[in-house]
C-alpha positions as CSV (number, residue, x, y, z in Angstrom):
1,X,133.5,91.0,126.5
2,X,134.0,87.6,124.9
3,X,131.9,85.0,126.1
4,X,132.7,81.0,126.1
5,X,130.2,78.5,125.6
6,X,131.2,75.0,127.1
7,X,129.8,71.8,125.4
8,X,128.9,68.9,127.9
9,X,130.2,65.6,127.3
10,X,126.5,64.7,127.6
11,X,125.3,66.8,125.1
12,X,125.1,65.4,121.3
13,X,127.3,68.0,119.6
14,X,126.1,66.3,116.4
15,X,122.7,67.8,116.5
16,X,121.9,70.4,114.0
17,X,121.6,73.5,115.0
18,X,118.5,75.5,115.8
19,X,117.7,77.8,112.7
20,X,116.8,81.4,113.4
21,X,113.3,82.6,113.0
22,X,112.3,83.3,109.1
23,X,112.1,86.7,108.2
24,X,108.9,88.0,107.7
25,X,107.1,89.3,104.7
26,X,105.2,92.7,103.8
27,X,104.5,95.0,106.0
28,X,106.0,93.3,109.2
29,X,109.1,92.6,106.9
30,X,109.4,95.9,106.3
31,X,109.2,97.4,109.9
32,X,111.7,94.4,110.6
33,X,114.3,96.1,108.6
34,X,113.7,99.4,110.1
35,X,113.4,98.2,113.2
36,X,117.1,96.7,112.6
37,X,118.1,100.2,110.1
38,X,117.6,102.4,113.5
39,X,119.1,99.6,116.1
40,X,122.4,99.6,113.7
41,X,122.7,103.4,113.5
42,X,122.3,103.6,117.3
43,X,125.2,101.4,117.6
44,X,127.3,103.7,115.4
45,X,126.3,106.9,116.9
46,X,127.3,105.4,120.0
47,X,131.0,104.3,118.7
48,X,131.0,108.3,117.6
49,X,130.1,109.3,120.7
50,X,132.6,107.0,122.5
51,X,135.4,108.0,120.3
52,X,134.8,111.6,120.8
53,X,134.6,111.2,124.8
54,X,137.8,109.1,124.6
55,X,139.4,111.8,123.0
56,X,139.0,114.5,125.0
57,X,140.1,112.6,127.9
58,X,143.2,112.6,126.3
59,X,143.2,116.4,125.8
60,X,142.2,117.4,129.3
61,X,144.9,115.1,130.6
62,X,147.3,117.2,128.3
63,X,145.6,119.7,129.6
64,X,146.7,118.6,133.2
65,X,150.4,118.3,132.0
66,X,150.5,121.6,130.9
67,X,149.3,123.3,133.8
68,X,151.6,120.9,136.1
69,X,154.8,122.2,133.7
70,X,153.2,125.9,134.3
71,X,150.7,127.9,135.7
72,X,149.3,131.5,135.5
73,X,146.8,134.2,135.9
74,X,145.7,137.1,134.2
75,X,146.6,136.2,130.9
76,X,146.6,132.8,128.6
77,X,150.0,131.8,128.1
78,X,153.5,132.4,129.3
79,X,155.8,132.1,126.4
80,X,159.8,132.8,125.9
81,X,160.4,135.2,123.1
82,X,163.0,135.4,120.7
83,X,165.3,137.5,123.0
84,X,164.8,135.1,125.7
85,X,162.5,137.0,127.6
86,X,159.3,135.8,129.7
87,X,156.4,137.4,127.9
88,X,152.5,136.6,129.0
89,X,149.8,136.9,125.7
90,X,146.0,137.2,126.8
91,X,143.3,135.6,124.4
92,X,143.5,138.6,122.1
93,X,147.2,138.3,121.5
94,X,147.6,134.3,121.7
95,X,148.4,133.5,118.4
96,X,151.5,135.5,119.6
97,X,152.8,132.2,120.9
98,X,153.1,130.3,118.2
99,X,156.1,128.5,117.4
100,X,157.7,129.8,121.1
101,X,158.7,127.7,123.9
102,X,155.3,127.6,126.5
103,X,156.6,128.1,129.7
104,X,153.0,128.1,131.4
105,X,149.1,128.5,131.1
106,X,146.1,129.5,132.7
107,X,143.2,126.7,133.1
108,X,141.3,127.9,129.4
109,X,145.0,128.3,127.9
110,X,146.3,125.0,128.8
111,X,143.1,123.6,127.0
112,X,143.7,125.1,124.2
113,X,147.4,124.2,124.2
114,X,146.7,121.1,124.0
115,X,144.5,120.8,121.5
116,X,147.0,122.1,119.2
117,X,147.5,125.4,120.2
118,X,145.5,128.9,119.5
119,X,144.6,128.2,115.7
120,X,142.7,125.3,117.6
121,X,140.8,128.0,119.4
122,X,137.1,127.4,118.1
123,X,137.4,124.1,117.3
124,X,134.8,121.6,118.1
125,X,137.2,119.5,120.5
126,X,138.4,122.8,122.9
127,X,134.5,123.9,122.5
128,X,132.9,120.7,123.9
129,X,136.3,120.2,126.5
130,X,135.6,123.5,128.0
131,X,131.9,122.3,128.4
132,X,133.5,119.0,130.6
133,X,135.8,121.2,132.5
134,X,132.7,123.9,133.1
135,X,130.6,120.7,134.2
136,X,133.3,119.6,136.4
137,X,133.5,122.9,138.4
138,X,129.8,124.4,138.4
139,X,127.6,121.0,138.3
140,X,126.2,118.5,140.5
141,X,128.3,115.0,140.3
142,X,126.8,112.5,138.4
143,X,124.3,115.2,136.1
144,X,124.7,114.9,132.6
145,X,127.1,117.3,130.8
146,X,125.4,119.9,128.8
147,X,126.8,120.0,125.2
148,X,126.7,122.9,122.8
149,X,125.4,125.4,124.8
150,X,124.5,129.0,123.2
151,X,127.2,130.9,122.2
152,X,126.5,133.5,124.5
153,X,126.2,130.6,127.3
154,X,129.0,129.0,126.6
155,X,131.2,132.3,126.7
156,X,129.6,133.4,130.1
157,X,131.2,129.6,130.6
158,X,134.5,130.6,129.7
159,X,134.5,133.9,131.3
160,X,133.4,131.4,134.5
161,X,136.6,129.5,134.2
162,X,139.0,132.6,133.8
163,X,137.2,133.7,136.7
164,X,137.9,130.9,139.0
165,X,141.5,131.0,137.7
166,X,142.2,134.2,138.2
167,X,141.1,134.3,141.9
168,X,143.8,135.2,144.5
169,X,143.3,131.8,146.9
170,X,143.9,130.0,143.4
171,X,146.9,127.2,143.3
172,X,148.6,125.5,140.7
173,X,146.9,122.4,142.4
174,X,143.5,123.4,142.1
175,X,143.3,123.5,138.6
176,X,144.9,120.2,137.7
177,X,142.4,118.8,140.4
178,X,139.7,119.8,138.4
179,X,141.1,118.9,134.9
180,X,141.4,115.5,136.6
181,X,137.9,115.7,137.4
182,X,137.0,116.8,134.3
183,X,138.9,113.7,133.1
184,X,136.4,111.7,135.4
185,X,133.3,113.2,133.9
186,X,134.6,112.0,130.4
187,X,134.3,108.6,132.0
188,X,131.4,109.3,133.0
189,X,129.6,110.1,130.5
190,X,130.8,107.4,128.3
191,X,129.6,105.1,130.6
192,X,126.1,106.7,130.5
193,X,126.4,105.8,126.1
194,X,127.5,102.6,127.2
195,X,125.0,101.9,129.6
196,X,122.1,103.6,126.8
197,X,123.3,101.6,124.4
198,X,122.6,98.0,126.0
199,X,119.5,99.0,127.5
200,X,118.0,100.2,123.7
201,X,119.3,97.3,122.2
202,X,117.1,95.0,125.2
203,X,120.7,93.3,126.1
């Protein structure tokens, strides 16, 4: 936010200005620059940490669109193969689809789609979205998201989510509803650095 400062006519704008307060010496010098070291990587963690939430907004909403072009169950992906047929690949065979026209995805698949497809599998981006859209479906609103669980958490996770897709009362419109609120908890939670970040720095 960009903030004006307004001169009165009253005011003598030929005064010199105030000069900041010397820095200090020895050993309060030195806890100074520390002091100012840790504020400054703060900041930059936060800018990571905003950057990383702002993009995997953009993938769940990818996510969204993929599972609005096509939905399924009991397998990953729905892809056309090269004799034109409809052919479904599970987790095990997903690497089956690519370079094939998608022509639909469960709630897991369409993440990964999105993120660049099954090579993108156990990347950092589909781990850490699949902890949003978890968060989204099993967690109180408003509680902070959980990142990096234990691998054996965070597949119990996954199993969770195949779960809830797979169920018989499932529509097409439940899972983009909760990819869009997985969307929301992105905002969220970058509004919680945001928030951190001026409170730490006394603002």
């Amino acid at each position: 936010m960009t903030l004006e400062f307004r001169v009165q006519h009253d005011v003598d704008t030929d005064a010199a200005p105030s000069s900041s307060a010397p820095a200090r010496s020895g050993v309060r010098g030195l806890l100074d620059r520390l002091a100012a070291r840790r504020a400054a990587a703060r900041v930059r963690r936060a800018e990571v940490e905003l950057l990383e939430l702002a993009d995997l907004e953009r993938l769940l909403s990818g996510a969204r669109a993929v599972i609005e072009r096509g939905w399924i169950q009991h397998a990953w992906f729905a892809y056309v193969d090269e004799k034109g047929r409809t052919r479904k690949a599970s987790s095990a065979a997903a690497m089956d689809v690519a370079g094939r026209p998608l022509v639909g995805a469960c709630l897991v698949g369409a993440v990964v789609y999105a993120a660049g497809g099954p090579h993108a599998v156990h990347s950092q981006p589909v781990q850490r979205a699949l902890d949003v859209v978890w968060h989204a479906l099993a967690a109180d609103e408003g509680a902070p998201v959980l990142w990096c669980p234990a691998p054996d958490v965070r597949m119990g996770r996954v199993r969770d989510l195949t779960s809830w897709n797979d169920a018989p009362s499932r529509t097409s419109a439940d899972v983009a509803g909760l990819l869009l609120t997985a969307e929301r908890v992105a905002v969220t939670e970058s509004e919680h650095v945001r928030e951190r970040t001026v409170a730490r720095s006394g603002a």
